[in-house]
N, C-alpha and C positions, 0 to 999 in steps of 0.2 A: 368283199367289203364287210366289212364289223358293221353290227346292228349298232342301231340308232343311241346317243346319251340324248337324254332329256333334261339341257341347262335350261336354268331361266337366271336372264343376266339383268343388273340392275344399274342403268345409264343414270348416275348424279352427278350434280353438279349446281352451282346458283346459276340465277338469270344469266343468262347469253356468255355460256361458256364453252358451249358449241356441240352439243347432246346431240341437238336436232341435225345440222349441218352434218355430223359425223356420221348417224342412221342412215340421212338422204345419201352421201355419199358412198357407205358401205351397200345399199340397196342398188344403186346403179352399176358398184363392179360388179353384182352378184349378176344384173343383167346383161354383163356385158360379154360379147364373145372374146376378148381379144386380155381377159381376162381368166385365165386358167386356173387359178389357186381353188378355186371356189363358185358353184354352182348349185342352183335349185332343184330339186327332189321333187318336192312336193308345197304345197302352199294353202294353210287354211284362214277363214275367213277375209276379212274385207281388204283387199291391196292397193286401197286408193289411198289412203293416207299416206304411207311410206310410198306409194308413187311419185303422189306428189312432193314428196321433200325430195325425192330423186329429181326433180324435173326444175326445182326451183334452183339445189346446187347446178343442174346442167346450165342454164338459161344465166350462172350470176348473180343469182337475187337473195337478197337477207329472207333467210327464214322465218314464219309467222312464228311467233313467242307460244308455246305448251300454256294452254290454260289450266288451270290449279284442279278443273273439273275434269278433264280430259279424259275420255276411255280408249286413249288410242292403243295402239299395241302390233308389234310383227312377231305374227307367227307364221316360222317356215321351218323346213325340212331343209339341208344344207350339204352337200358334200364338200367335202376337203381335199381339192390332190385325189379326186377320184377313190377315196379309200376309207377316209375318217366318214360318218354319217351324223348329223346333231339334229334331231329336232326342238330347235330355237324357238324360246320366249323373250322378246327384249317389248316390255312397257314402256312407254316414252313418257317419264314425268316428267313436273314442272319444276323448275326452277326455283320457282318463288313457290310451292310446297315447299321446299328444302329450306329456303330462308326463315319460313314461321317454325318449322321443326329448332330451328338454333336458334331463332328469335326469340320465340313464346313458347316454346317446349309442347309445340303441341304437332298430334302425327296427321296427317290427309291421311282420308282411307286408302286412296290411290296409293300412296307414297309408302303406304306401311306396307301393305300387301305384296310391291312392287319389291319390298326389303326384305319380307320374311319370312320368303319363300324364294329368295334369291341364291343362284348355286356361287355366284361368282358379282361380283360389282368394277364399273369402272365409272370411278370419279373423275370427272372434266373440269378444267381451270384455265382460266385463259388470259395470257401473260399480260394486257391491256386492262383487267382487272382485278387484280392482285393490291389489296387495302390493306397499307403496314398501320402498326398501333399508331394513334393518337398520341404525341405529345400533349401532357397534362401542362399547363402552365403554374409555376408558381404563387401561391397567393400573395395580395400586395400585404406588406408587415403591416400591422396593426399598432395605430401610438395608444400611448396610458392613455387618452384623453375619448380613444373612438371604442363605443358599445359592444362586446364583443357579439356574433351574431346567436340567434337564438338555434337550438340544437337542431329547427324541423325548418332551420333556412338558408338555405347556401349562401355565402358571401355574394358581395356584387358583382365580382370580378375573378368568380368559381368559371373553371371551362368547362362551359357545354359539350355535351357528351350526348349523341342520339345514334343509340346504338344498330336502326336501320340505315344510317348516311356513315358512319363512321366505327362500324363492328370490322374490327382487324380478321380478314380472310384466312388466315393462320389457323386461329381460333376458334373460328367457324368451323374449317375443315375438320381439325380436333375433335370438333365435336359430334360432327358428321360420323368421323370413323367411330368413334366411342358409341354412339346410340345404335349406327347399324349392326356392330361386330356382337351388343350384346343381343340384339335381333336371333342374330345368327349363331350362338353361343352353343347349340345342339351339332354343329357341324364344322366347327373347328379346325384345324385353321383353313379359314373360308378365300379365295383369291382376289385378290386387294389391289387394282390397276391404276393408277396415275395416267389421264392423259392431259397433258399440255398441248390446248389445243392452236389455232392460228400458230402453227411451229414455224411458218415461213416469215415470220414477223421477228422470233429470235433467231433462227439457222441463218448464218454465213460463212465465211471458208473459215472462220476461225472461233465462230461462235461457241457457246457451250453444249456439251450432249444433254439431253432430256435432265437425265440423275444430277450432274451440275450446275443445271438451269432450276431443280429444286433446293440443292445444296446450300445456294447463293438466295433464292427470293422466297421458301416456303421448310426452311432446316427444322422448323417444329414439327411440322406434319411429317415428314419424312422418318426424324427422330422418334417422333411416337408411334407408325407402323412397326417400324423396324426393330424397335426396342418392346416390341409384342411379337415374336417370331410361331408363340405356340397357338394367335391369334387369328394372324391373316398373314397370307403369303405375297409379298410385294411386287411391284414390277411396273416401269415406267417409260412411258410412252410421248414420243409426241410426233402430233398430228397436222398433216393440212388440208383438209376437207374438202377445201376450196381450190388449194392450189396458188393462190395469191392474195391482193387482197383487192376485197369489190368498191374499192374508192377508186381502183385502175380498170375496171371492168371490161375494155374493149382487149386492151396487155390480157387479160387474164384471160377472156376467151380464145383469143390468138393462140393461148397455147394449144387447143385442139378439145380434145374429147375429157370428161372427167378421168378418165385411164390412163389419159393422157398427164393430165393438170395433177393430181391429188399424189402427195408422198410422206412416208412417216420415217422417224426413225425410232428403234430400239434405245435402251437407257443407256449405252457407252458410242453411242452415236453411227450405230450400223444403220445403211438403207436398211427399209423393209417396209414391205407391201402394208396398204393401208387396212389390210383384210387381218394381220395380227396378232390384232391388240383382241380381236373376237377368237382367233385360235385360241391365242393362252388364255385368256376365257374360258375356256369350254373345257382344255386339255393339261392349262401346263404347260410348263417348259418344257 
């Protein structure tokens, strides 16, 4: 067995885009026997946090929201396939950090530390909210006869615009990559993960793979990764943490155990284990 790498992986994403649900999830296959890809070594400090997001995905239940203050964190020890070794750092920030970062340009200390000292990032987006631009409405014509307005006042019939209810997700994300990559600017090109998460909401027999499901609702953020190749190294994922979804809660636990319930696929629409998107992470293609 190869000695230990020492990632520390940086889970973003806005409010309830399914950060938390993914950690709970991945933390239960780790404990799970019947689960092989991946297994615990070793384990330090406090296990009750990421227990309990394990325990809320097992049981169904919407996960409590990451406070802006939060000092949660899993750190473990991990084997791969009995061969690979990681000693893993994944911080669990919040959500709504990452909104005042693209909102108000300003960093949480959680949220920067959790960036800049990050080997690898996987950005979460969840297809239930994805905010396309705002249509601006035209202003109504002005006769000779009406005041034209003065320069520090918007017409009457100007469209409101508040950029917390109505900031295009696109743009956001934009922005996201661009603030963390220069973060990370010493270590170049840094690994740059898309996951789409609630994937059971888009996957059908005919639906789109992950990479087409960005194509089609998020072609800016993708564009701008990829057209930064010496920047960050891409790769896109989607996820079902849950396995269904918890408006059918009894359906969903019928299907059995979380090993049972939870599936991902790769960006040209290959199964693959929901443990993954944490390999390449750490390793790589």
């Amino acid at each position: 067995m190869s000695g230990p790498s020492r990632p520390r992986l940086a889970f973003l994403g806005l409010p309830r885009t399914g950060k938390s649900t993914f950690l709970g999830a991945f933390w239960a296959l780790v404990q799970s026997p019947a689960e092989t890809s991946v297994s615990e070594t070793d384990f330090s400090g406090d296990r009750s946090y990421v227990q309990k997001l394990a325990d809320q995905v097992a049981r169904g239940e919407e996960i409590d929201r990451t406070d802006v203050d939060a000092d949660e964190e899993m750190r473990v020890e991990l084997a791969f396939d009995g061969e690979l070794t990681a000693d893993l750092l994944i911080p669990d920030t919040s959500g709504e950090s990452l909104r005042v970062l693209v909102e108000r340009r300003i960093w949480y200390p959680r949220l920067l530390a959790a960036c800049e000292d990050a080997t690898a990032v996987l950005l979460f987006v969840h297809p239930d909210r994805v905010r396309m631009p705002q249509p601006i409405s035209p202003l109504a014509a002005t006769t000779g006869e009406a005041p034209e307005p003065a320069a520090d006042q918007p017409p009457d019939d100007a469209a409101q615009f508040d950029l917390h209810e109505h900031g295009c997700t696109a743009a956001e994300l934009i922005d996201v990559f661009e603030n963390v990559s220069e973060l990370c600017h010493d270590r170049w090109p840094i690994r740059f993960g898309i996951v789409v998460s609630a994937w059971d909401r888009v996957r059908n027999v005919r639906g789109p793979t992950p990479y087409e499901w960005m194509q089609t609702r998020l072609p800016g953020v993708l564009s701008t990764v990829e057209s930064n190749p010496d920047v960050a190294e891409l790769e896109v994922f989607g996820v079902s943490a849950q396995g269904g979804s918890l408006d059918a809660k009894d359906e969903l636990l019928a299907k059995g155990e979380i090993v049972d319930r939870v599936f991902a696929q790769g960006r040209s629409g290959q199964r693959i284990s929901l443990v993954e998107p944490i390999r390449w992470a750490i390793w790589g293609a």
